[in-house]
C-alpha positions as CSV (number, residue, x, y, z in Angstrom):
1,X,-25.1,36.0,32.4
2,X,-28.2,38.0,32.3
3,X,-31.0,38.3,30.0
4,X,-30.2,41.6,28.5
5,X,-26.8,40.4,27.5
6,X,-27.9,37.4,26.1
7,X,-30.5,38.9,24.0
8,X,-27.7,41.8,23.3
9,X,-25.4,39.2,22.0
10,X,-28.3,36.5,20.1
11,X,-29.6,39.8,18.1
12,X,-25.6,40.4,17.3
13,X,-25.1,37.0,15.9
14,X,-28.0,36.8,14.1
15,X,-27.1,39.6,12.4
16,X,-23.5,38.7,11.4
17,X,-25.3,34.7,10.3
18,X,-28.0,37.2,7.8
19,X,-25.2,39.5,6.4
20,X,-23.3,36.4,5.0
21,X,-26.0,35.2,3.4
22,X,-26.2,35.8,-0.9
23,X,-30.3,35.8,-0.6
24,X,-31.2,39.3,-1.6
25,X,-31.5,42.0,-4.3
26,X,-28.4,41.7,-6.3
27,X,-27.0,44.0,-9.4
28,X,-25.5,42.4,-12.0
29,X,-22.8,44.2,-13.8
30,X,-21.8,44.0,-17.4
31,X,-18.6,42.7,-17.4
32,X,-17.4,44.6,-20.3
33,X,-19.0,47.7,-19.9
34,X,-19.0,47.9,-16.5
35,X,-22.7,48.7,-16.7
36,X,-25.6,48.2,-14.1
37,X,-27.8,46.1,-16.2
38,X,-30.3,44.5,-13.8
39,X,-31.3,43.3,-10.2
40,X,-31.8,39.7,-9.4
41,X,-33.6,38.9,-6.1
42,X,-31.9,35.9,-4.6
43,X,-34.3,33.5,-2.5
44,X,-35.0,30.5,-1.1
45,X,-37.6,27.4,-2.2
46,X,-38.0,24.2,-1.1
47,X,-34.3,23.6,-0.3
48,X,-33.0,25.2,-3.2
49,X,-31.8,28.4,-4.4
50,X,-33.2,30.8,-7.0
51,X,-32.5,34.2,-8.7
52,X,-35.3,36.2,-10.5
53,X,-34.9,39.3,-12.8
54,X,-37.1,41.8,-10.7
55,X,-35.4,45.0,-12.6
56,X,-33.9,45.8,-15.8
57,X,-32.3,49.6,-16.2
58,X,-32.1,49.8,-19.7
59,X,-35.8,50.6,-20.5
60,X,-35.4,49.3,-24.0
61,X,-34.8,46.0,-22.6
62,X,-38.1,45.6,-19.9
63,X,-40.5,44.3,-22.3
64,X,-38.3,41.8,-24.5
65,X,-39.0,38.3,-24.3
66,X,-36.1,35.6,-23.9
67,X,-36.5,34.5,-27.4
68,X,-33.6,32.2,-27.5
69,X,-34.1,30.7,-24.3
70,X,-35.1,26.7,-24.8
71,X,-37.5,24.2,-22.9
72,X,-39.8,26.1,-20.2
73,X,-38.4,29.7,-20.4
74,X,-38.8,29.9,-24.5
75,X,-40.7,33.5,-25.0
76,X,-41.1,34.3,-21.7
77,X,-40.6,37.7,-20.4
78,X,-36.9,38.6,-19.6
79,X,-37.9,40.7,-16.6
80,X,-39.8,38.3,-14.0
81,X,-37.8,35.4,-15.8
82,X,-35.5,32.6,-12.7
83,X,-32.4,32.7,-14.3
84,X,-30.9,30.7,-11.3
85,X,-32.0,27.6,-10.6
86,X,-31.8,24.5,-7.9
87,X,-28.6,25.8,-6.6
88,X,-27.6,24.0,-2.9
89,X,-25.6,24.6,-0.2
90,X,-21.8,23.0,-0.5
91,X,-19.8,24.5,2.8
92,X,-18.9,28.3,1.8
93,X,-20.7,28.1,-2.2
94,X,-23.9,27.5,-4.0
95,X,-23.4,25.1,-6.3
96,X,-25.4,21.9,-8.5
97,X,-27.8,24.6,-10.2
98,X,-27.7,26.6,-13.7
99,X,-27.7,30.2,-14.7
100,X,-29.6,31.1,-18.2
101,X,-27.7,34.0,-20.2
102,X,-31.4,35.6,-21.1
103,X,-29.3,37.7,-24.2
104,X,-28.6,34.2,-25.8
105,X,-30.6,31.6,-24.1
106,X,-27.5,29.6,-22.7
107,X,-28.0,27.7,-19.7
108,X,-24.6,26.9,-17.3
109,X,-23.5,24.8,-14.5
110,X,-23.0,27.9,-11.9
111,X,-21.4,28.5,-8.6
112,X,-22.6,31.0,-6.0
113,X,-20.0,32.2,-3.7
114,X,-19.3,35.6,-1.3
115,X,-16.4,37.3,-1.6
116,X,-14.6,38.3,1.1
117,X,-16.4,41.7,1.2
118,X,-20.2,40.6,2.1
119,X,-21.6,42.7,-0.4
120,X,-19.7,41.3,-3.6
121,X,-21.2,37.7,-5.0
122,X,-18.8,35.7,-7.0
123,X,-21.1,34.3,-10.0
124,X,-19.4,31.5,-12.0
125,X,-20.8,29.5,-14.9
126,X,-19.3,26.9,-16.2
127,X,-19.3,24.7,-19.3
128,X,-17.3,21.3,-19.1
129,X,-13.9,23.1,-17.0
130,X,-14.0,26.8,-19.1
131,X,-15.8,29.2,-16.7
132,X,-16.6,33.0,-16.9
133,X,-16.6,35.2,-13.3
134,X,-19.0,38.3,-12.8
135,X,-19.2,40.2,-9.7
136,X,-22.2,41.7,-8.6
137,X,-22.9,43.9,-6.0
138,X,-26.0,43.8,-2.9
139,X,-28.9,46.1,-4.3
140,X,-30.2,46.1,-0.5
141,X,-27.6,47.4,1.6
């Protein structure tokens, strides 16, 4: 082969290896109203995995503290506050981390996971074997 097909076909894979990947700007999506609530950058640290409020849409909302969060995120601001933490990678999912609800401070085992559609994230928390779906959708397309 020559080089311009091999550099045709490298910058091809690469991009098919970054579109599966969950790191990004997410928006999470109210589950019961359907509602754009916020964006959550997904990144990378050390290993692990990581999800940050960068944006909340409800202006009423940007400057509230996470009042019923416990431990290290007591009182701090909701927006700029990792509500994912020290997720790894287990074959297709993210999983051994938590997710905090900021609304009412509850922290649960979570899973990761891309749909089949690479702009849809499957976000699961658990507690014990009950566990509650949301979907959001890529903010950086």
């Amino acid at each position: 082969m020559n080089k311009p097909i091999l550099s045709i076909l490298a910058m091809c894979i690469c991009s098919l290896t970054f579109a599966q990947e969950i790191f990004g700007n997410w928006k999470t999506i109210d589950d019961e109203t359907g509602k754009e609530r916020s964006i959550v950058n997904i990144y990378k640290e050390n290993g692990k995995v990581y999800g940050k409020i960068v944006e909340i849409f409800d202006a009423s909302k940007r400057d509230l503290n996470c009042v019923k969060c416990e431990g290290e995120d007591y009182n701090k601001p909701v927006l700029g506050l990792i509500i994912i933490k020290d997720m790894e990678k287990d074959e297709d999912a993210y999983r051994e981390g938590t997710i905090t609800n900021p609304d009412d401070g509850k922290v649960y085992d979570c899973r990761l996971k891309l749909t089949d559609d690479p702009n849809e994230l499957q976000v699961r928390g658990y507690v014990a074997f009950f566990y509650k779906t949301q979907y959001w959708v890529r903010a950086d397309k």
